[in-house]
N, C-alpha and C positions, 0 to 999 in steps of 0.2 A: 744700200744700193751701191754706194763707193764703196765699201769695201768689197762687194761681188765683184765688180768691173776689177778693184785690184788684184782680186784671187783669180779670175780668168784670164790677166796679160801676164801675171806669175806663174801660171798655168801654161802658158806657149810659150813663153821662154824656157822652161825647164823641157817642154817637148823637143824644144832646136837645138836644145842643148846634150839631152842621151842622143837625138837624129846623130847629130853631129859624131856625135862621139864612137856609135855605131855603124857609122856609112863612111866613115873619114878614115877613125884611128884603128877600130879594132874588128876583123874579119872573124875573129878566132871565140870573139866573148857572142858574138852572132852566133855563133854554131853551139857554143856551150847552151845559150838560152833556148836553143829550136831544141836541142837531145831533151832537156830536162822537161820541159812543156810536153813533150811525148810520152815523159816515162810516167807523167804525173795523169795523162790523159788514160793510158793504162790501166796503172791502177786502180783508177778512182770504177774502171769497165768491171776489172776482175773482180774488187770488192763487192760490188751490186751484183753480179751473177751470184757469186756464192750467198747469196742471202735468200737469192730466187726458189732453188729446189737442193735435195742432195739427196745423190744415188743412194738406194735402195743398198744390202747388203748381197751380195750373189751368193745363186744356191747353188749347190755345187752335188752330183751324186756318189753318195758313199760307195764305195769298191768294198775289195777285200783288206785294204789292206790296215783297217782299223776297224776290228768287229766291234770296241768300245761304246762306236757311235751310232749301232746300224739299230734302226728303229725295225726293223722285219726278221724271226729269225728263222735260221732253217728249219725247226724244229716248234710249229705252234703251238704246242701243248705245251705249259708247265709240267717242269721234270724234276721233282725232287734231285739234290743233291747226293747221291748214294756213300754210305760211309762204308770202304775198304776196309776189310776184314784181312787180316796179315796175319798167318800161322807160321809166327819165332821159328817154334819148333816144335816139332811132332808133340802133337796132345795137347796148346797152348796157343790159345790165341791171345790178341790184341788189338787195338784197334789206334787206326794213326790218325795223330790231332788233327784239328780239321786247321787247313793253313787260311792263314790272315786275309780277307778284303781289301783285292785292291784297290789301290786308290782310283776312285771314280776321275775322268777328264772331263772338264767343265765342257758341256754340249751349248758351244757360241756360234755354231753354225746351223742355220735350219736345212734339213736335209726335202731334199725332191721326194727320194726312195733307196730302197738297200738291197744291197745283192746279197742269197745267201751264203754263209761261210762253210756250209757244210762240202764241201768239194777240196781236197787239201790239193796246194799247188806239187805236192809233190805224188800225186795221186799213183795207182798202182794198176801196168796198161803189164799184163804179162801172159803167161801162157802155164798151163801142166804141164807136167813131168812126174816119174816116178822113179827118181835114183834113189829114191831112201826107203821104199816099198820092198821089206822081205828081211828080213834078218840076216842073211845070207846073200842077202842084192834079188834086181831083177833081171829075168832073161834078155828081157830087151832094151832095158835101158841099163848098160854095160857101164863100167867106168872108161871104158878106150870113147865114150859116145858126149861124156862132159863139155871137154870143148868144143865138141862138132853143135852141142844143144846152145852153148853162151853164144858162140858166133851166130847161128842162126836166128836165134831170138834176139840181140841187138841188132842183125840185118834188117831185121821185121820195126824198127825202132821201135820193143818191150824194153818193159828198165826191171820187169822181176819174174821170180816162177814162185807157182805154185806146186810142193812137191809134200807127197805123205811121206811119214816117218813112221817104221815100225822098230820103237824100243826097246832094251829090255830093261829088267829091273831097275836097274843101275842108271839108264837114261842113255845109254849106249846104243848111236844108229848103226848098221852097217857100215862095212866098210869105203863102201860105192855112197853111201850115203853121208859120211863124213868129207870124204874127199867132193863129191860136189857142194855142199858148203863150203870148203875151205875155195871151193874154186870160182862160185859164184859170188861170194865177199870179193874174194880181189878185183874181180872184174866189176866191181861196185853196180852188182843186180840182186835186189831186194829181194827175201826170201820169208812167203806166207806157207809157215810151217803145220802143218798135219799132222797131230799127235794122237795116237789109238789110244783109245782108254785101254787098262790094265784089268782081265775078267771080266768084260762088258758079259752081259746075261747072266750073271750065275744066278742064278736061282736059289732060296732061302733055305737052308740044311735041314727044315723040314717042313719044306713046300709049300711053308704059310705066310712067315713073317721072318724078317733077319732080328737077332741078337746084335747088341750092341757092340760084342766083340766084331761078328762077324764084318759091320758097318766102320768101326775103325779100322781093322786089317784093312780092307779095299779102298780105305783114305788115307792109309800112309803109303800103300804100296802106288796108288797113284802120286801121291803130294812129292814120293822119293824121284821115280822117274822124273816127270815133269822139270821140277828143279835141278835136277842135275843134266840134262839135256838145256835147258835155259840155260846155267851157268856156265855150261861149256861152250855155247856157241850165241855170245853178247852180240850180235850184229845181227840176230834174229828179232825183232820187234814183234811180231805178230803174229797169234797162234790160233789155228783152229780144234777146237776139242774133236776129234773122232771125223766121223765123215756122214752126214744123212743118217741123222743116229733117228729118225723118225720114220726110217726103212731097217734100221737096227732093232729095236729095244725092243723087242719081241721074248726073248728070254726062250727055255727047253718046258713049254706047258704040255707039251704032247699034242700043242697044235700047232705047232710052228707055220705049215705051211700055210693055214687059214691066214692067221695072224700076219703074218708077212703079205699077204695079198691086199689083207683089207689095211694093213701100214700103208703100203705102196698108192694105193689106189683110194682110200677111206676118204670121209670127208673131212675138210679140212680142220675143221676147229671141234669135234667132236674127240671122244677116248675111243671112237671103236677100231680096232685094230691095237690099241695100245697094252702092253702086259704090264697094270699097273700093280702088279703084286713086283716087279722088278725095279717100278720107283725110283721106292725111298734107297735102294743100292747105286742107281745109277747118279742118281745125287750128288751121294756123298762122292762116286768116284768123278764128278765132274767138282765139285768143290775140295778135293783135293790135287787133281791139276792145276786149277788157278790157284789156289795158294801157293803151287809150288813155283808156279811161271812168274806170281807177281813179286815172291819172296827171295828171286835170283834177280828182279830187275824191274821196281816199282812201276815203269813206264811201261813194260811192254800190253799190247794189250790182247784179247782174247777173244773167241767168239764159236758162233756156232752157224752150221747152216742148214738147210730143207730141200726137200726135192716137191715140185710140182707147186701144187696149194698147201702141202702138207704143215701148215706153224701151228697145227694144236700141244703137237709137244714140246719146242720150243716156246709156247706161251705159258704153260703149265711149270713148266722152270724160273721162266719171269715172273711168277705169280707166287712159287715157291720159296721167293728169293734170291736167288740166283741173280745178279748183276750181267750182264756180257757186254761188251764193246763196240762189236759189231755181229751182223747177221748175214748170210749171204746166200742166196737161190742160185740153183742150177739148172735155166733151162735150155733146151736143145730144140730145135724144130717143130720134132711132137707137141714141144708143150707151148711152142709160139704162136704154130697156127689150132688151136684152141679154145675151146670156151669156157669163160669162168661160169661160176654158181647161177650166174643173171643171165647166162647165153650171148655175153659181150665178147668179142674177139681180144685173147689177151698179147696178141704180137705186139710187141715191142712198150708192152703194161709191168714187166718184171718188177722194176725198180718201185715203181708208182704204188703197185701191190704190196710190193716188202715195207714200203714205210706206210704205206696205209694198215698191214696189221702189225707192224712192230713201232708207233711213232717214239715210245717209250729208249730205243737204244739209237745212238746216235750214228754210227755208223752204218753203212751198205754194201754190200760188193753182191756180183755176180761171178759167184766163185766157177760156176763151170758154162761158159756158153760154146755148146758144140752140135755139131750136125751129123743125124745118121741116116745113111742112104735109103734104110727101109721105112722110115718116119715119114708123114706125110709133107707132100712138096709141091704146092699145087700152082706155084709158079715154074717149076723146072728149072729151079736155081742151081745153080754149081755149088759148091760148099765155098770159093772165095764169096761168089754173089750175095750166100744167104749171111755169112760173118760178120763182111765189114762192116755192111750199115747199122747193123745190132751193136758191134764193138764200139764205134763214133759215138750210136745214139746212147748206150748204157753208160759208155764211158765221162760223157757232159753230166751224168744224173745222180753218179753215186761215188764211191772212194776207190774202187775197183773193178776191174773187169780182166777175167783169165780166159784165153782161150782153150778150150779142151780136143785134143791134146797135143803134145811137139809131135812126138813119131808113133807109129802102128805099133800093136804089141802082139803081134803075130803067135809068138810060143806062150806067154802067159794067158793069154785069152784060148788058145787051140781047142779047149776043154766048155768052152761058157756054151749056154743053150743062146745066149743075145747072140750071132754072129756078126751085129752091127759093133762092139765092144772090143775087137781086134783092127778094125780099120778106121778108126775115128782119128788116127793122126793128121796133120794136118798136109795136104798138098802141094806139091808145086809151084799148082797157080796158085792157090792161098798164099804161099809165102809172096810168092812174086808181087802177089797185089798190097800185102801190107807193105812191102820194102818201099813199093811204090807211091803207098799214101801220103 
């Protein structure tokens, strides 16, 4: 008990003693003690929070700009890997190693959802043209008419044209035809090149079946062209075989005109209208242009396209073997306000259609969308009205979209039973409203 009484008056002495020391001597050690008492108060708040909960990781949605991690792909079907066939040299294939797995990116993020990658950022908004159409040029589209065609189409903000090329041997376009690639490179506007196949239809030397002579000849003499047209003009990337070879491939059966009707018109995924005793020739000349295209220039790449519903033959090439890159339909008015197989209105279904019956090749364009005055129009659209919203909406859906065509072809057309086929250039107002968009 005396000792408690002594430790409580030892106890108030030593408190009058810091008082003292604190209220008397030192202002300064007052303020140090309040700062540190706060900081320790602090801390002691933040430590207990962080014990309480801790944030989640944020989801964030994949774009474009790292397909690595995109859990959705363009393309739902598994695609085999196709192994490139490289013809060295005439008579001689090879086939190129298959390149290294890259290295997978550890996936530490969980994704929301993914955008598809099939849409390239530098995608292909352009129009036709025929400067390389004739061996000798075209009437209407002149070489004095080149830059009046660049200017106009970058007024329009296109970044390419689509133009056909007629070869010869040698891979040599016209003159009119060289000088607008040389002129369209400089002006840095992409160019989706049209190459005619070399004896498209010839028919079997005795009307049954071709010789294996005869099937080589029309594979080098394609594979020569091809390749040497590629290697002369490196800034060409993109090549289309022939043109609607599914309104083509009809061959000299002595019924050409039947045949051509029911091409044009047949049903879609059926042979009838097809001359398939012409085949196994058209084949090999389409498998000796791409060996020639890809053996000037591993990247570039190739493709085919269709008019209407017509992909039986372009599917029967797929089926054959035949790889291609991309595929593109051509439709115009006619075929917008239309009804597919199920009596569905196919306006503005082009794209949707093309990868529904090719899901197999990766790429899409709408190589020709154009409007003809006698084709049905049952809103009384202008050709700007009917265009742009087609050109917007195909352009968000697929790799490409070309308008059909820059200008009128008055003298080359003078002779066609279509008379819609000389005034399909584009208008006035058209230009005016795409410069405008």
């Amino acid at each position: 008990m005396l000792a408690e009484i002594k430790w409580q008056r030892e106890s108030k002495q030593l408190f009058f003693i810091l008082f003292d020391i604190v209220m008397k001597r030192s202002v300064l050690v007052t303020v140090v003690v309040a700062v540190l008492f706060i900081i320790g108060v602090n801390l002691f708040k933040s430590k207990k929070q962080s014990f309480v909960s801790q944030p989640e990781p944020a989801i964030i949605e994949a774009g474009f700009a790292d397909a690595s991690i995109s859990t959705e792909s363009a393309h739902p079907v598994n695609l085999p890997v196709p192994k490139t066939e490289i013809i060295t040299s005439i008579g001689k294939t090879g086939t190129q190693p298959t390149p290294s797995k890259p290295e997978e990116k550890p996936k530490t993020i969980p994704l929301l959802k993914s955008k598809p990658p099939a849409i390239q950022d530098d995608a292909f908004e352009g129009v036709n043209v025929h400067f390389g159409q004739g061996l000798n040029g075209h009437p209407d589209y002149t070489a004095d008419k080149i830059q009046i065609a660049i200017a106009k189409a970058k007024g329009m903000h296109l970044n390419s044209f689509r133009c056909d090329f007629n070869i010869d041997d040698n891979g040599k376009p016209s003159k009119t035809g060289d000088l607008f690639l040389q002129a369209a490179n400089a002006a840095n506007m992409k160019v989706l090149a049209i190459l005619y196949i070399k004896g498209r239809g010839q028919m079997p030397a005795d009307g049954a079946s071709y010789t294996n002579a005869e099937l080589d000849a029309t594979y080098n003499r394609n594979y020569k062209a091809a390749y040497n047209f590629a290697k002369s003009y490196p800034f060409v990337k993109y090549y289309q075989l022939d043109n609607e070879l599914d309104v083509k491939s009809v061959g000299s059966t002595g019924r050409g005109l039947i045949n051509y009707v029911l091409n044009r018109f047949g049903a879609a995924s059926s042979d009838d209208g097809y001359n398939m005793i012409t085949f196994p020739m058209l084949k090999k000349q389409l498998q000796g242009m791409i060996a020639g295209i890809k053996d000037a220039n591993s990247n570039n790449k190739y493709g085919m396209n269709y008019a209407w519903t017509h992909t039986g033959l372009i599917r029967k090439m797929l089926n054959s073997g035949i790889v291609l890159d991309f595929v593109g339909v051509d439709p115009y008015n006619g075929e917008e306000y239309a009804k597919d197989a199920n009596g569905r209105s196919t306006y503005g279904r082009f794209v949707g259609m093309m990868k529904e019956a090719f899901p197999d090749v990766r790429e899409h364009f709408i190589t020709e969308l154009g409007f003809k005055p006698s084709k049905p129009n049952p809103k009384g659209l202008s050709q700007a009205e009917f265009l742009l919203p087609l050109f917007k909406l195909y352009s968000s859906q697929c790799n490409g979209v070309f308008l059909y065509e820059l200008e009128n072809e008055p003298k080359a057309r003078a002779s066609s039973k279509d008379r819609d086929e000389a005034i399909l250039g584009l208008e006035d107002e058209t230009v005016k409203t795409f410069r405008n968009r």
